[in-house]
C-alpha positions in Angstrom: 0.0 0.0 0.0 2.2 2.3 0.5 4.4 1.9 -2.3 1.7 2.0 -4.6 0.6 5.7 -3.2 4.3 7.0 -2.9 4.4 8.8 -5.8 1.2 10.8 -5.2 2.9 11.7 -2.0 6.3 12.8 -3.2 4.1 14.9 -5.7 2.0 16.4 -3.0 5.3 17.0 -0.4 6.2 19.0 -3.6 3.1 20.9 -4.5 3.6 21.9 -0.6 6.8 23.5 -0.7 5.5 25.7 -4.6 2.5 26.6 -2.1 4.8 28.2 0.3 7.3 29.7 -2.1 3.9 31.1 -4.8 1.4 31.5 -2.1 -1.9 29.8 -2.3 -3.4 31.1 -5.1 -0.9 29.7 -7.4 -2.3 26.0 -6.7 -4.9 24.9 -8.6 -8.3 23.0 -6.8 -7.4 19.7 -8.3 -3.7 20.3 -7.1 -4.9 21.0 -3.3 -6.9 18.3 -2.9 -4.1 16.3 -3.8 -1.9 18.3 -0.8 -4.1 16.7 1.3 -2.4 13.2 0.9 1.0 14.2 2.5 -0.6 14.5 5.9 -1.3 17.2 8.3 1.1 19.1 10.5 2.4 17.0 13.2 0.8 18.4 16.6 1.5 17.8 20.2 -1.5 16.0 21.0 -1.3 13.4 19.1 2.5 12.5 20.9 1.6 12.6 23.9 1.8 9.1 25.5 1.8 9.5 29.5 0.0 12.0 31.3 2.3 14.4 33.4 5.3 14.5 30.8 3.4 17.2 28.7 6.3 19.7 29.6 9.1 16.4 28.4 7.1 15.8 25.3 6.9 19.3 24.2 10.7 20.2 24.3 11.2 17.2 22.3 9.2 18.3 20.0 9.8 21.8 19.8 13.9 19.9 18.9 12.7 17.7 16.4 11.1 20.3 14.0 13.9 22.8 14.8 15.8 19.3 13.2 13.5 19.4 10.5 13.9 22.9 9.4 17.4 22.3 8.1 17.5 22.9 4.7 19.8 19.6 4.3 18.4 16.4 2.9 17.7 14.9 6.4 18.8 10.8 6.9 16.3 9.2 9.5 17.4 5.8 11.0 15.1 4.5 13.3 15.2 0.9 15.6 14.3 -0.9 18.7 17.6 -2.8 18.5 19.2 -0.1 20.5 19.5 -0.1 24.1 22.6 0.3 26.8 23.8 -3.2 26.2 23.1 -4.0 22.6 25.7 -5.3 19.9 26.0 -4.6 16.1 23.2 -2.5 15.1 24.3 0.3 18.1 27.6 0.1 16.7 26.6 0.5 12.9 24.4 3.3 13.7 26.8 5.1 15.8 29.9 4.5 13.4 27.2 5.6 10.8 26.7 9.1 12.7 30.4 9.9 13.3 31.3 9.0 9.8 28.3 11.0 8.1 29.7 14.5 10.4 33.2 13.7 8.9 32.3 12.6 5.2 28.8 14.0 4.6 28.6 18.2 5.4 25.3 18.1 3.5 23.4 15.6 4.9 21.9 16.1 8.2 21.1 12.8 10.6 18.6 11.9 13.4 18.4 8.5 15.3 15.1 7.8 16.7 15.2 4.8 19.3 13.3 3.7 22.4 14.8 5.2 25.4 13.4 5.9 29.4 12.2 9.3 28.9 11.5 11.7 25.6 14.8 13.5 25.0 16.4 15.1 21.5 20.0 15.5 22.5 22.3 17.6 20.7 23.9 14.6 19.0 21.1 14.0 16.6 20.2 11.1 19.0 16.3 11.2 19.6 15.1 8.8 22.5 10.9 8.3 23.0 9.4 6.5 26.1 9.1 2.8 25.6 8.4 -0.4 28.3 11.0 -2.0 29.3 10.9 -5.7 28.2 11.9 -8.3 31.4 14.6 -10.0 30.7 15.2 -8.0 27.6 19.2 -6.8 28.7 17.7 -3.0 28.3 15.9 -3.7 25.7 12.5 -1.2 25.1 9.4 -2.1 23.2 7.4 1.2 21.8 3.6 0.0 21.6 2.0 3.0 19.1 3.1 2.3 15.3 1.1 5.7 14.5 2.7 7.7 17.3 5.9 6.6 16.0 5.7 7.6 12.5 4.4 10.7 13.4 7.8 11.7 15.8 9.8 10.6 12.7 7.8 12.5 10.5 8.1 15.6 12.6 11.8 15.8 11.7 10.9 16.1 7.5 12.9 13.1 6.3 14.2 12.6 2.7 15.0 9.2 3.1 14.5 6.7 6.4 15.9 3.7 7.2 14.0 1.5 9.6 16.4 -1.3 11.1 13.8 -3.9 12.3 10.4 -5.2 11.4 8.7 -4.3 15.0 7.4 -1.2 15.7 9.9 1.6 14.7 9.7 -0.4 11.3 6.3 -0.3 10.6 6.3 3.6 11.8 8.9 4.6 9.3 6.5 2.9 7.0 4.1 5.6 8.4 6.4 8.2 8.5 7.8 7.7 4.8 3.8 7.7 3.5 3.3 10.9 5.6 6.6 12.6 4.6 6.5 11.6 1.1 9.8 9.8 1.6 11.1 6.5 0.4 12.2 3.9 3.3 14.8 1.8 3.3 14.6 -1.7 5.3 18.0 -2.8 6.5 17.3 -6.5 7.5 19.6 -7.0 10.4 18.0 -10.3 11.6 15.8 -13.4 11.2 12.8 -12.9 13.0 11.4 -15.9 11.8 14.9 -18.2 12.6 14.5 -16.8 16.3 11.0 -16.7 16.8 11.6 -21.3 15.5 14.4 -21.2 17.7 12.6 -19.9 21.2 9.1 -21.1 20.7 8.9 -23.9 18.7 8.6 -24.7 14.4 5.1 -23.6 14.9 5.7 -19.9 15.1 8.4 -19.9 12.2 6.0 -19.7 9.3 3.4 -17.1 10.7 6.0 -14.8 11.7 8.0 -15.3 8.3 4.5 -14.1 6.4 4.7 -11.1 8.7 7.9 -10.4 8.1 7.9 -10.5 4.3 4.7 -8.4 4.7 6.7 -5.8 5.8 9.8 -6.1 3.6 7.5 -5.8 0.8 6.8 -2.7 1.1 10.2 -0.5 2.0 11.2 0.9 -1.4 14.8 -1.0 -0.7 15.8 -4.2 1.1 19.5 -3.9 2.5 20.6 -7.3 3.9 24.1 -7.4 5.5 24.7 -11.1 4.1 24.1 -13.7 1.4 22.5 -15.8 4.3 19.5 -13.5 5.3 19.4 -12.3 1.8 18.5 -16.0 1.2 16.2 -15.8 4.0 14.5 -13.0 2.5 14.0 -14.2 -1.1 12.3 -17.6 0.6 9.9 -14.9 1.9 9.1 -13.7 -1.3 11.0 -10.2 -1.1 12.7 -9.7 -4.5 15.8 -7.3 -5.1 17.7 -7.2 -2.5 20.7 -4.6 -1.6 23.6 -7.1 0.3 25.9 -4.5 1.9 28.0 -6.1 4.7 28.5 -4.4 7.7 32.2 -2.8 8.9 34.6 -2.6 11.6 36.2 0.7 13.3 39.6 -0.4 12.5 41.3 3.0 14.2 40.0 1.3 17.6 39.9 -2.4 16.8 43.7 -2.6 16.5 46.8 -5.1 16.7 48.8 -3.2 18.9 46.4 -2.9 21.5 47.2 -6.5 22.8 48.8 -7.1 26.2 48.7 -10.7 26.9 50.8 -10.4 29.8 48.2 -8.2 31.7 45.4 -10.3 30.8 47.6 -13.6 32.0 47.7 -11.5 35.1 44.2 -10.3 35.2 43.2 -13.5 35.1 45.5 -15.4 37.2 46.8 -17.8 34.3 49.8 -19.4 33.5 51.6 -18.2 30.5 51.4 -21.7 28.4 47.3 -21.0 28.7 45.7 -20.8 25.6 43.1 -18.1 25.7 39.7 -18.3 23.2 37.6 -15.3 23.9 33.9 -14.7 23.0 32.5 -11.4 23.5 28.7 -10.3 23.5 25.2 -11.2 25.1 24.4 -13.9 26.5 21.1 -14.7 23.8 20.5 -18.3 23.2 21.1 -18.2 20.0 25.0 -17.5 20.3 25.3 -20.8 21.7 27.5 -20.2 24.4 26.8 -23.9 25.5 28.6 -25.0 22.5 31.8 -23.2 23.4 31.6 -24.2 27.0 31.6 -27.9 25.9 34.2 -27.1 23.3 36.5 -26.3 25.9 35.9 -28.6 28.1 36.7 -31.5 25.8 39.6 -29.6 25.2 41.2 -29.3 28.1 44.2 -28.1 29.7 45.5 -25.8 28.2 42.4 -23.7 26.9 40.6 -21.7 28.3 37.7 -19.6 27.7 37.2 -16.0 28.3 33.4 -14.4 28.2 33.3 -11.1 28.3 29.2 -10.1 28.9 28.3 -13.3 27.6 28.7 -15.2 30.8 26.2 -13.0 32.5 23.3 -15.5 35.1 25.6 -18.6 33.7 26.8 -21.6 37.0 30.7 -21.4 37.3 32.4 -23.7 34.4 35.5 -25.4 34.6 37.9 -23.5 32.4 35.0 -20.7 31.8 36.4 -17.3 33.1 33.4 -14.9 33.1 34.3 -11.0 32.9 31.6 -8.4 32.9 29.8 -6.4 30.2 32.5 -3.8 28.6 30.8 -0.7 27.3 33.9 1.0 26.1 35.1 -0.5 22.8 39.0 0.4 23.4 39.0 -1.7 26.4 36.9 -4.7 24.4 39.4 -4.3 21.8 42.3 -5.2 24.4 40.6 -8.0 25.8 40.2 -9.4 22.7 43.9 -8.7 20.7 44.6 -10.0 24.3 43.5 -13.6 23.3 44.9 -16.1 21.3 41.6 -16.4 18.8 38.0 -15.5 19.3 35.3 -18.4 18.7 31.8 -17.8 17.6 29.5 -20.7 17.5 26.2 -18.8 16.3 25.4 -21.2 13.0 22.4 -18.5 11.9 24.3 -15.7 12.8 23.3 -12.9 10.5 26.6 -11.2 9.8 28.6 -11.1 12.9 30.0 -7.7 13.6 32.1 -9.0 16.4 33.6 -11.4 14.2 35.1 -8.3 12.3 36.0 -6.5 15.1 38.8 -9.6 16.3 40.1 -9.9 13.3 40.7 -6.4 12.9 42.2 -6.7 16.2 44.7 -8.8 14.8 43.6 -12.1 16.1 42.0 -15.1 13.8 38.4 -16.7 14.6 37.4 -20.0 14.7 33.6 -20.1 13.6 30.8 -22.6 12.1 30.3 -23.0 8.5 27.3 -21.4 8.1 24.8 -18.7 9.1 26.9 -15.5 8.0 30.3 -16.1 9.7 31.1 -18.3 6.9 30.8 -15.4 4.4 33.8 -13.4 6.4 35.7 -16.3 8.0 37.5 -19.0 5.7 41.0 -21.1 6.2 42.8 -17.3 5.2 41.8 -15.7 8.4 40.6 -18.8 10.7 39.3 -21.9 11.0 35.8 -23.4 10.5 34.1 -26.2 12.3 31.5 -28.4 10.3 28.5 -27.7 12.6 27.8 -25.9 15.9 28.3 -29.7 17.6 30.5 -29.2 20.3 33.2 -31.9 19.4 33.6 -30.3 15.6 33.7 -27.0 17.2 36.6 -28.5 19.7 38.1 -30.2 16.6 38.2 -27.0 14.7 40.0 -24.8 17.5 42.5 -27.9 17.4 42.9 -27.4 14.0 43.5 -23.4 14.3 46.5 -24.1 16.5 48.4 -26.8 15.0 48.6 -23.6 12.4 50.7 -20.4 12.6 48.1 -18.6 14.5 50.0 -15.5 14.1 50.5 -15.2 10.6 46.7 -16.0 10.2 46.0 -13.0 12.4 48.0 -10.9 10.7 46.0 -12.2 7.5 42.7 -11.5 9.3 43.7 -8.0 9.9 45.1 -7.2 6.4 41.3 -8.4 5.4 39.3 -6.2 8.0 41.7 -3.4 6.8 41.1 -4.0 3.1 37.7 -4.7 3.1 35.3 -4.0 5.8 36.9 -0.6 6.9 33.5 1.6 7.9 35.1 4.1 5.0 34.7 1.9 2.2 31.3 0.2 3.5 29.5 3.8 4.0 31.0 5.1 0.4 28.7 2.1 -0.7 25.8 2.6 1.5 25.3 5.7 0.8 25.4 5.3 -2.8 21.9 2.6 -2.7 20.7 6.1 -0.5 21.6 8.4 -3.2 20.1 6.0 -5.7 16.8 5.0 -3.9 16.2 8.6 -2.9 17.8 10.9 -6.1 19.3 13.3 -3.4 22.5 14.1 -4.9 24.1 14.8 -1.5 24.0 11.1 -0.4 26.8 10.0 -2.6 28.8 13.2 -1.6 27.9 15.6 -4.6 26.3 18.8 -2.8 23.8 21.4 -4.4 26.6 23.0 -6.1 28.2 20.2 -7.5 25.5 18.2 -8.5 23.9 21.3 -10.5 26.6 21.5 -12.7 
């Protein structure tokens, strides 16, 4: 549906802006009526969500059309997968941010997320009320899909990308209909893999229809692997954008290992072999398998969780260190270690995965889910199946090798290939494409009039 009234829109955001520049009575009946489609002013009332925070509401408000007033074409990414603890897609969006204020003068950039209160910060970064989900790790659910569209609207997009298929999705849907914007869907998970995974084959199918629903109607799919853009085309959705993800490789860096301290840290001998997993603790990373892994192993492994132990029973050989929110100090954990392991067989890129071997350190991972696309024998090792004894097998495998010259290898591939520079460049083209805003690609006004 809203694909199919999207260009009726654009033309009526248009007519809008002659209406203000020629006045009123240079727009014909037939040519106000058709105004009407791009939707009305976004007012106060219809944001409000609790009683009491009328005053919290209304400064945020009063920021985001401030936002929208810019005369740049404005970028709108918008997601539930953002919260104090979350993984990848926090980390894409805020190496997106940074990047677009160093590469991208004439594009401007909001990020609308869940958050405890309503707050527009100075950085761009624009947090609505949402419930807290129980034993979500910070996660926030927003319940309005209308509400929602309407806050993103308020900050006149020319192009929004929604990052998940829950609420914020389905109000950029909104907000791109309203704005007379195209939307962008960048398909960071299978919802339909985890919904089979924690409730059962039943749920896979009726959440997969939803899901391709959804996809169908963003004017772009942008998957971050072959593996969910497989996913997507069993789904039905049809030409789809695969843009892998990247890795900040100024902070994910060799020469930030210190195995002595971490020896130390950690109370280990130096003829330990350290395997270090970092990230949450979410069923589907199957932790299990690497604790069992290691245990087969033996003496002299051992494994190092940082976050991912978190609520787990004290394992032989298991050394559980806390969450890390400062990616510097992830970074020398992990160049710290001998090789990182990652046992997630549906994993839908694995931005970790790039982040250890741009640290300098190879990974041993399982031949399938997206790992597979970003690990081979070059950079690491991988086992056969997410079975614990081919995953032992495999880290046995990985040593008998040079493990040094094969993390060297893995950084010279991070370096060359999934530097944040060169993935944006090519993001940011599909924007410039999909949305016909010269800026996008890094022609300005100027440049592109000529």
């Amino acid at each position: 549906m809203v694909k199919s009234h999207m260009a009726k829109v654009r033309k009526a955001r248009s007519l809008h802006k002659r209406a203000r520049r020629v006045g009123a009575a240079g727009i014909s009946p037939a040519e106000r009526e058709l105004m009407n489609l791009a939707g009305l002013e976004v007012q106060e009332g219809e944001l409000r969500l609790i009683p009491g925070w009328d005053e919290e509401v209304s400064d945020t408000l009063r920021a985001t059309k401030v936002a929208g007033e810019d005369p740049r074409p404005r970028l709108v990414d918008t997601t539930m997968l953002y919260a104090p603890r979350s993984g990848g897609v926090k980390r894409y969006l805020l190496s997106k941010k940074a990047w677009l204020e160093a590469n991208r003068p004439d594009v401007a950039h909001s990020l609308v997320v869940p958050g405890t209160h309503h707050k527009a910060g100075d950085d761009g970064i624009v947090q609505l009320h949402a419930t807290k989900l129980p034993f979500g790790d910070g996660y926030r659910w927003p319940t309005s899909v209308r509400r929602w569209g309407a806050w993103v609207a308020s900050l006149n997009p020319a192009l929004i990308e929604a990052g998940d298929p829950y609420t914020p999705g389905q109000g950029a849907l909104e907000a791109g209909q309203r704005a007379g914007c195209p939307v962008v869907g960048f398909c960071h998970s299978d919802p339909a893999g985890l919904a089979a995974l924690h409730f059962g084959e039943w749920a896979k199918k009726p959440v997969e229809k939803r899901w391709a629903r959804l996809f169908g109607q963003f004017d772009r799919v942008i998957s971050p692997s072959r593996y969910i853009a497989r996913r997507l085309e069993e789904a039905g959705i049809q030409d789809i954008v695969i843009q892998p993800l990247g890795v900040e490789v100024d902070t994910f860096r060799p020469d930030r290992r210190d195995r002595d301290w971490l020896l130390k840290k950690l109370g280990l001998p130096a003829s330990a072999r350290l395997l270090c997993f970092a990230g949450r603790p979410a069923r589907e990373k199957n932790i299990d398998v690497l604790i069992e892994a290691v245990q087969k192993l033996g003496d002299p492994y051992y494994l190092i969780l940082v976050g991912a132990g978190a609520g787990l029973p004290p394992e032989e050989r298991v050394i559980s260190l806390p969450y890390e929110a400062n990616p510097k100090a992830v970074a020398k954990i992990i160049a710290s270690c001998d090789a990182f392991v990652h046992a997630n067989d549906k994993e839908p890129f694995g931005l970790i995965v790039l982040e250890a071997m741009a640290c300098g350190r190879p990974v041993v991972g399982v031949n399938a889910g997206g790992v597979k696309e970003t690990v081979d024998n070059s950079v690491g090792q991988l086992a056969k199946s997410a079975d614990p004894a081919h995953y032992a097998e495999a880290v046995e495998a990985l040593f008998a090798r040079d493990i040094e010259a094969i993390g060297a290898a893995a950084r010279q591939k991070a370096v060359d290939r999934f530097a944040w520079n060169r993935v944006f460049e090519g993001l940011f083209d599909t924007y410039a494409d999909v949305s016909g805003e010269a800026a996008f690609a890094g022609r300005g006004i100027a440049t592109a009039a000529e």
